[in-house]
N, C-alpha and C positions, 0 to 999 in steps of 0.2 A: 309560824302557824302553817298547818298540813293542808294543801286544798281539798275540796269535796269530792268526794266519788260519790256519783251513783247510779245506777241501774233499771231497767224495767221487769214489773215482776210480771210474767207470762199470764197468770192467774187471770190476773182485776186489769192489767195495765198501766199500775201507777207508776208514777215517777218515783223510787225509793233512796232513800242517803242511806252509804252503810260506813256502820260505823267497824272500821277497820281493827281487829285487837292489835297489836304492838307498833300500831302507824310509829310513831315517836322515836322510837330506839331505831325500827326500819329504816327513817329517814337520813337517821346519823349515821347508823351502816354503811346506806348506799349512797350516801354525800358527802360529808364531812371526811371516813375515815378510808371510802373508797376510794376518793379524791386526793389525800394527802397522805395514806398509807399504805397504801395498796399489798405490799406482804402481808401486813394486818389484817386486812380485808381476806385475802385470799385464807388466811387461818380461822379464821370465823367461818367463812364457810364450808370447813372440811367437814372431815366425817367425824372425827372424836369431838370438838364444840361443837357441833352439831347435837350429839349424843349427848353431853354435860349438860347442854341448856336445856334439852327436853327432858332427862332426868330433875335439873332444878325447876322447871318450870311444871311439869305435868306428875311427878313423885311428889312434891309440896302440895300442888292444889287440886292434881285430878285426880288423885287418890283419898282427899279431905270428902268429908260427909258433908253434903249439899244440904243449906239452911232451910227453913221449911218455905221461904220467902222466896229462893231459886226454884225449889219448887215449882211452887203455885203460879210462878213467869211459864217454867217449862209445862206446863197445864195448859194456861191459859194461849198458849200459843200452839196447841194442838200439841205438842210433839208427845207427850204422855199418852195418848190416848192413840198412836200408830201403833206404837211399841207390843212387840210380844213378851215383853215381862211384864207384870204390873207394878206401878207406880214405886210402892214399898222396896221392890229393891232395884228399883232404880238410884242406890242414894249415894252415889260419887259420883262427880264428873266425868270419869274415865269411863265406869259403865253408862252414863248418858250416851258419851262421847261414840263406845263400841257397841251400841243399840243395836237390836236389830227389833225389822218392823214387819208389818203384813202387808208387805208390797201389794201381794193379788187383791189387798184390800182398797190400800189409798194411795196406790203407784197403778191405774188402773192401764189395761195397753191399750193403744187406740184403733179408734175403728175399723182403719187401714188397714188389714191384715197386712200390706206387704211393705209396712213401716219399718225405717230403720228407725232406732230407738237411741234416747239421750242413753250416756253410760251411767250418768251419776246424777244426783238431786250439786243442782254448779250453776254457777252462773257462763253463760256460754256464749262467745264469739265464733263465727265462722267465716271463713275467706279461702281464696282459691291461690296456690303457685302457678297459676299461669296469670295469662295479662289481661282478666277478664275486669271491666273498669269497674263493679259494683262490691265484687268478694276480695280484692287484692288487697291482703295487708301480710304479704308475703316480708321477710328478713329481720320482723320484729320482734315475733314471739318464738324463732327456735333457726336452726338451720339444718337444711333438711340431710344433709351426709352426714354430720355430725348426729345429729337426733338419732339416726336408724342405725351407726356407728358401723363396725365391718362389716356390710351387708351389701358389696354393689349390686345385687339382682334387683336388693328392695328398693337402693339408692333409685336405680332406673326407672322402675314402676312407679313409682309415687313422683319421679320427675316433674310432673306437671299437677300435683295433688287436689283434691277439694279435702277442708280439713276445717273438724273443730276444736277447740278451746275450750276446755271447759273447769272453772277454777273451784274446789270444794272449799267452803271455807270454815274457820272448824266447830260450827254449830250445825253442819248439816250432816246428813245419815251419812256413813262413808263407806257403806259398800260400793263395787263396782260393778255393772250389769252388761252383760253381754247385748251390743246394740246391734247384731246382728246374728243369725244362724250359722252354719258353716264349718269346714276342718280347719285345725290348724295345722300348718304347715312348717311354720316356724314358732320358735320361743325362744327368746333369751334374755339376761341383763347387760346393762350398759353401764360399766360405773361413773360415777361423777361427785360435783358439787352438791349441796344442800341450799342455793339459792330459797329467798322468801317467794312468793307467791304474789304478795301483798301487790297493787296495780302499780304504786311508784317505785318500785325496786323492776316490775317487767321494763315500766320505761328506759329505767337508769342504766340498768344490764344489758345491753343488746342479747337478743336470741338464749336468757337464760335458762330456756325451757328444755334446751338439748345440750345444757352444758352440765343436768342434775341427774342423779343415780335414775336409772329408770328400766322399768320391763316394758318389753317388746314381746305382740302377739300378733302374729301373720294369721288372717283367716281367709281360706279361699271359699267364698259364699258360692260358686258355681258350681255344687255339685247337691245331687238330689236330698233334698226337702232343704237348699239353703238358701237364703236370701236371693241371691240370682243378680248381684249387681260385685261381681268381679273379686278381686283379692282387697282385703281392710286389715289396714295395721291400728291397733289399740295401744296405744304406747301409756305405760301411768308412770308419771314421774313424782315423784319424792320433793318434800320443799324442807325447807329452814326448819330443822327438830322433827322430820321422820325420817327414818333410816330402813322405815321396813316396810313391804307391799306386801302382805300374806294372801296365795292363791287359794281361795277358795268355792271352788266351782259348785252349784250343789243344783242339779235337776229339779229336785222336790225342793221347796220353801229353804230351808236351810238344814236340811237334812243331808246327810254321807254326804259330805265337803271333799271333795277332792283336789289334787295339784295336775296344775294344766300340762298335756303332754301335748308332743307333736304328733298328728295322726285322729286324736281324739274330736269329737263332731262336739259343738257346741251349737245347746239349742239359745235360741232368742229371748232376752227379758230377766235371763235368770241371774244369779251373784256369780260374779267371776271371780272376786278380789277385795282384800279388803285394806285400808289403811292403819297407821298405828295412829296414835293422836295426832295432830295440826291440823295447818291444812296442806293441799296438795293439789296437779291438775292430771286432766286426761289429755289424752290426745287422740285424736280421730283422723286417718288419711285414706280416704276415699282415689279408685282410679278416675283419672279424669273423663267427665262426660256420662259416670253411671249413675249418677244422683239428681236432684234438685235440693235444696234447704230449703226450709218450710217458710213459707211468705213471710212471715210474723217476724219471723227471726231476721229475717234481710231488711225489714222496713225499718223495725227499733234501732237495729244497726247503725244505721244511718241518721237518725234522730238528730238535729243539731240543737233542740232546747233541753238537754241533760248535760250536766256537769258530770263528764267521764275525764278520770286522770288519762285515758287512753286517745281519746279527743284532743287533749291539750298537750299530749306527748308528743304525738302521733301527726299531730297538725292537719286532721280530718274525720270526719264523724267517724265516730269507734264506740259503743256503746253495748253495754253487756246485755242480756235477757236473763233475768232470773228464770229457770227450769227445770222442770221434775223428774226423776230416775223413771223410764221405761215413756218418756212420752215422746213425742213426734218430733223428730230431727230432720227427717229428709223421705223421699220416698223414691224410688227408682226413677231413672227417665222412661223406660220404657211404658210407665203408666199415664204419660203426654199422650 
């Protein structure tokens, strides 16, 4: 039997259980056959079963026409009434899945003007690589040379990082939003694994967040009209059955989409990127000392009456926040 995860959702503040899609299969994955077969293991997570499974798994049912009973769930739970299509053709799970919404409607920015913003509608952990006693949950969720891959400049800079976690899971919006203003200076991919996402496989894996195919976005926010809190890498990494991050940058709503260069100014709030079906996370590395993380988010944190798989991995309060694409992540120090 699989233990409970759960989380707090930002909104209302409750306590929520989620219910994990392939917990089951996940478990024997990263138990049973990581533990006793490890070539095995390591072939499952390549890149072509990677591709097979999300082929059988998202060509079979995300391509099937949605019963009027999924529906009327996806209704009643708002998500129909975000959307810029209407409802009518919304009717496979893949176009659910590749929605797109009226951000400036129901992702509204917050009052801060000088906010850094979540990247995605995720559920999000945050903590610091250095030895600060409240944010460290440094070695768990990625390793930081590996993660940024042949980059020693960025290796250096982010040396001591503040950085988020943030896990999309695959009923939420999956575009990615620019949480910051700024040029970029760098871009590139990193190839890798196809690791799950799911909380008992981060456990089971050490650091499998930089060991998955992932794009790498250097923004230097210090240059006029940009954020003003230093260089921010955005790393999106790929999980178990995504093989593809498509850049799509678009100023207007989701208008003239374009692909990210180096050089080009990225304004704040808007879609960077988008996933293919699953789920998948971001990753947020802040220089050290140019932030704050939003209260809310460091006390849930800490929570020790939520049953988190990360809590009980972890051997210390580790508990998720459920949070919204373009809301309050963090806000400069210099507005102390």
């Amino acid at each position: 039997m699989q233990q409970l995860h759960q989380y707090i959702d930002r909104h209302s503040g409750r306590i929520c259980d989620e219910e994990l899609i392939g917990d089951p299969l996940i478990h024997w994955l990263y138990h049973p056959i990581r533990e006793k077969a490890p070539q095995l293991f390591q072939l499952l997570i390549s890149a072509r079963p990677s591709a097979l499974l999300s082929w059988w798994h998202y060509s079979r049912i995300l391509n099937g026409r949605l019963s009027r009973e999924s529906r009327s769930l996806l209704v009643s739970k708002g998500i129909m009434i975000e959307c810029l299509d209407p409802p009518e053709r919304l009717n496979t799970a893949r176009k659910v899945f590749e929605r797109q919404i009226r951000y400036w409607v129901y992702r509204p920015l917050p009052k801060e003007k000088e906010a850094i913003l979540s990247p995605a509608d995720a559920k999000a952990l945050v903590g610091s690589l250095s030895n600060h006693p409240y944010l460290e949950i440094k070695g768990h969720f990625f390793d930081l040379p590996e993660l940024l891959g042949d980059r020693p400049l960025w290796r250096e800079t982010f040396v001591s990082a503040d950085f988020g976690v943030f896990r999309l899971t695959p009923e939420k919006y999956h575009y990615n939003h620019t949480p910051v203003a700024g040029k970029v200076v760098d871009f590139y991919q990193v190839e890798g694994k196809f690791h799950s996402c799911n909380p008992g496989a981060v456990v089971a894996e050490v650091t499998p967040y930089s060991k998955n195919r992932r794009v790498v976005t250097i923004i230097d926010t210090d240059v006029p009209q940009g954020s003003g809190v230093g260089l921010v890498a955005m790393i999106e990494v790929v999980a178990m059955m995504i093989g593809d991050i498509e850049q799509f940058y678009c100023e207007d709503q989701y208008h003239v989409p374009q692909p990210i260069k180096v050089g080009m100014f990225l304004r704040k709030g808007v879609p960077k990127s988008r996933y293919r079906p699953g789920s998948s996370t971001d990753i947020l590395l802040f220089e050290p000392g140019r932030i704050r993380f939003a209260d809310d988010l460091l006390r849930n944190q800490k929570r020790g009456d939520v049953l988190s798989r990360f809590t009980s991995g972890f051997k210390k309060p580790l508990v998720e926040t459920d949070i919204q694409v373009r809301s309050l992540l963090a806000l400069p120090t210099a507005t102390d």
